[in-house]
C-alpha positions as CSV (number, residue, x, y, z in Angstrom):
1,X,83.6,141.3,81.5
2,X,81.0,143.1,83.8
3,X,77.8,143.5,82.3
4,X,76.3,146.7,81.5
5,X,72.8,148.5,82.4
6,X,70.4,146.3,80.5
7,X,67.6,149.4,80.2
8,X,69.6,152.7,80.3
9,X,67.0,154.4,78.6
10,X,65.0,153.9,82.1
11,X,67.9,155.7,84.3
12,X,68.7,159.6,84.3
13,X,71.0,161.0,81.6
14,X,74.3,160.9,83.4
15,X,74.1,157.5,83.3
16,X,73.0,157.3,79.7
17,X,76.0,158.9,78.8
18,X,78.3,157.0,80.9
19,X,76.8,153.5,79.4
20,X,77.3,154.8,75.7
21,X,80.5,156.4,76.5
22,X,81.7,152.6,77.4
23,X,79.5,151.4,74.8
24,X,81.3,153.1,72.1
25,X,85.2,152.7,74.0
26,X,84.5,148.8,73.6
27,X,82.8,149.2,69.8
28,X,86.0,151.2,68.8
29,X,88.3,148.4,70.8
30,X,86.7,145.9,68.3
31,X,87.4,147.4,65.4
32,X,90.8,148.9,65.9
33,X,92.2,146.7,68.9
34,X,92.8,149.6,71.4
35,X,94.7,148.6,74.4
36,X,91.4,149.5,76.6
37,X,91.1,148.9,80.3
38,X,87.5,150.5,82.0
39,X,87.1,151.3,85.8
40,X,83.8,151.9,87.0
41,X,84.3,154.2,90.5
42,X,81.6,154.0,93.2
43,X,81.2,157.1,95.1
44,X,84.1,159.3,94.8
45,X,84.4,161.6,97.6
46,X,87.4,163.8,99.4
47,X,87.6,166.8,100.1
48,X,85.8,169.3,97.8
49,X,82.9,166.8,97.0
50,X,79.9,166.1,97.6
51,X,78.4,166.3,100.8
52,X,76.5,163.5,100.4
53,X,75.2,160.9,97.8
54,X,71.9,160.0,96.6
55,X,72.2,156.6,97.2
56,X,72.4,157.3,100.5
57,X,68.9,159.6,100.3
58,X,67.3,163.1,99.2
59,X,66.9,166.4,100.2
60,X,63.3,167.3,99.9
61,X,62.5,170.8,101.1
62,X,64.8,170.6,104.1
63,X,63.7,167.1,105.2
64,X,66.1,164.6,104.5
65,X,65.1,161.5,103.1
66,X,67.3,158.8,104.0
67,X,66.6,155.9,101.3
68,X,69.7,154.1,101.0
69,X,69.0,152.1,105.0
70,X,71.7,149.4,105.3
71,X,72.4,149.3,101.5
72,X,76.2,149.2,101.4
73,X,77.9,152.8,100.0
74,X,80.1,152.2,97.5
75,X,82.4,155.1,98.3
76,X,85.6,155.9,96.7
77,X,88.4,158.3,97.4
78,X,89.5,160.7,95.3
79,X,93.4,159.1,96.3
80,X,92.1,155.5,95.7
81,X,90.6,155.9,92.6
82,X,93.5,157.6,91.5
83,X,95.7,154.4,92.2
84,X,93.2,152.2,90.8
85,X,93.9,154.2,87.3
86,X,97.7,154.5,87.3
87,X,97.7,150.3,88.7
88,X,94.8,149.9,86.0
89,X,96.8,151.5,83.5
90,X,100.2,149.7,84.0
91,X,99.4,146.3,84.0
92,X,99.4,144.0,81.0
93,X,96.7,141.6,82.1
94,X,93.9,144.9,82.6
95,X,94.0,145.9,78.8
96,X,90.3,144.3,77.8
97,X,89.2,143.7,81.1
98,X,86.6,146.6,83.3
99,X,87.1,146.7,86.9
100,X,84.6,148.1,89.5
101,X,86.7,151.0,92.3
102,X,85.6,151.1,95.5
103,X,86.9,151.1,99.0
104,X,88.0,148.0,101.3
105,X,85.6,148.7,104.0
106,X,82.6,150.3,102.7
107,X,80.2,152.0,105.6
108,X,76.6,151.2,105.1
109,X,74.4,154.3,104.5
110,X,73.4,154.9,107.5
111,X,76.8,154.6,108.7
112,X,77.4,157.1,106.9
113,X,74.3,159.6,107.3
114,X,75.1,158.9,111.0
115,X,79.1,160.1,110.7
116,X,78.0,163.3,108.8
117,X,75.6,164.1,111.2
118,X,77.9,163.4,113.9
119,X,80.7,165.5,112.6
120,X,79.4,167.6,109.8
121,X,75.2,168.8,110.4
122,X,72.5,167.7,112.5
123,X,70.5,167.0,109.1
124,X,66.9,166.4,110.1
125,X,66.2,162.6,108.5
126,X,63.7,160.3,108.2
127,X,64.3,156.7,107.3
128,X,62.2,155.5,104.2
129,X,61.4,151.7,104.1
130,X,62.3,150.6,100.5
131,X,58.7,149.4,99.8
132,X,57.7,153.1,100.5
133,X,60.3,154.2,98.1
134,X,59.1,152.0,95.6
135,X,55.3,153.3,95.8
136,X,56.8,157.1,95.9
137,X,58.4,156.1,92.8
138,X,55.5,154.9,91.2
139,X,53.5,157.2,92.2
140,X,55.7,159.8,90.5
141,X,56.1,158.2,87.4
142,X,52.1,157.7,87.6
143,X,51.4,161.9,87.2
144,X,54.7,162.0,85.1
145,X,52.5,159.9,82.5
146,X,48.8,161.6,83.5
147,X,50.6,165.2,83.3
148,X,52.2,164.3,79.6
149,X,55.5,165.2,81.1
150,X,55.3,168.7,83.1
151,X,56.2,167.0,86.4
152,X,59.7,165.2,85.2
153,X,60.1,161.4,85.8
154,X,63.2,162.2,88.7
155,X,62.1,159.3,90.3
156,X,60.5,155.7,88.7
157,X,60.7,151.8,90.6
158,X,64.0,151.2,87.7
159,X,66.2,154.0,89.3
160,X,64.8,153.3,92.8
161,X,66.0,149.4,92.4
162,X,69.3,150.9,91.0
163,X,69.7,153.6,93.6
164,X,68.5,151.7,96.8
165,X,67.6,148.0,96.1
166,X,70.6,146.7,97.6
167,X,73.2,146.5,95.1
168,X,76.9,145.1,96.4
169,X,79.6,146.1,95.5
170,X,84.2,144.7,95.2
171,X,87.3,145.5,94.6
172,X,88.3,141.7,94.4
173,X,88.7,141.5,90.7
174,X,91.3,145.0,91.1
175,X,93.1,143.8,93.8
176,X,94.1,140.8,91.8
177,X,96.3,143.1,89.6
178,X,98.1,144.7,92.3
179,X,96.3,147.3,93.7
180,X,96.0,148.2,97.2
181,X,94.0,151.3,98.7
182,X,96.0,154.2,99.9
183,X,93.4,155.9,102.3
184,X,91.6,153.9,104.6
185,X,87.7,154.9,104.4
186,X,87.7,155.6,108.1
187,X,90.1,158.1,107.4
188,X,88.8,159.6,103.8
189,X,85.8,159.9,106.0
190,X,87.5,162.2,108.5
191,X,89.1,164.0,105.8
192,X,85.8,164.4,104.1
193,X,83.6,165.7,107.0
194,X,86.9,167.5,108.4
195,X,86.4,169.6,104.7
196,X,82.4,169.7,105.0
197,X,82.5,171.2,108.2
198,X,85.3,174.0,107.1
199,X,83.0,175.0,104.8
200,X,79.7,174.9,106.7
201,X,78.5,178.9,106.9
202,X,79.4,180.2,110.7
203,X,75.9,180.6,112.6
């Protein structure tokens, strides 16, 4: 099975409760042999969602900080990963098994900051080298320590190596138990930005 986060304790608390939430699925599976089958979505986006994804960058005072480069985006739609769980669900050979969800054809992150500027905002970006990121990081978690906590740890080198080191990301192991995606991420895309741009305030 895939292996978990080996230091939660180092990322933010969403993902400490998402690793002991499967943590405690699999204990309970052990002791009373439920029939459990885990997906792990990427990015799940669609209409209605997030604009955009920190894995992709931040928003710091206006300035968009695009971090993420030509890491691939592990996107998901919202239709896809519903398949996944209903194909997930149905078939004999996923009970015990965890299976990652993301798209076919995954956009790097700059694809994608490029397509929501495009079609969405003209965000005003800068592109941050991952070295950089990894002294901002440090940097932050340097005063976090020296101020005994009253500037939070947001960002440390763990959850910038999580976020924006590079990561990859497949479907392979899903597809192997029948499932096929339903939207095309070219076209969730559209869809998304389609939605974003609905909603944009009129200037």
């Amino acid at each position: 099975r895939t292996p978990l986060e080996p230091h939660p304790e180092r990322r933010d608390v969403y993902a400490q409760a998402k690793l002991r939430q499967e943590r405690l699925f699999w204990e309970y599976r052990e002791r009373h042999g439920l029939p459990l089958v885990v997906l792990r979505p990427g990015v799940v986006y669609g209409p209605g969602g997030q604009a955009m994804s920190a894995r992709v960058g931040l928003d710091l005072f206006g300035l968009f900080l695009h971090l993420g480069r030509d890491n691939p985006l592990p996107l998901n739609y919202v239709e896809n990963c519903a398949e996944a769980i209903v194909v997930a669900g149905r078939h004999p050979d996923a009970v015990g098994q965890a299976y990652n969800t993301v798209d076919d054809d995954l956009p790097t992150c700059a694809q994608y900051l490029r397509a929501y500027r495009r079609n969405v905002a003209p965000l005003r970006a800068v592109r941050v080298p991952y070295p950089a990121a990894l002294a901002l990081s440090a940097a932050v978690q340097r005063y976090h320590r020296w101020s005994r906590g009253q500037l939070p740890a947001a960002l440390t080198p763990y959850k910038a190596a999580a976020l924006w080191g590079g990561n990859r990301f497949s479907n392979a192991k899903l597809k192997g138990i029948g499932y096929r995606e339903l939207v095309p991420t070219h076209e969730g895309m559209r869809r998304t930005f389609e939605a974003l741009g609905r909603s944009r305030p009129s200037t």
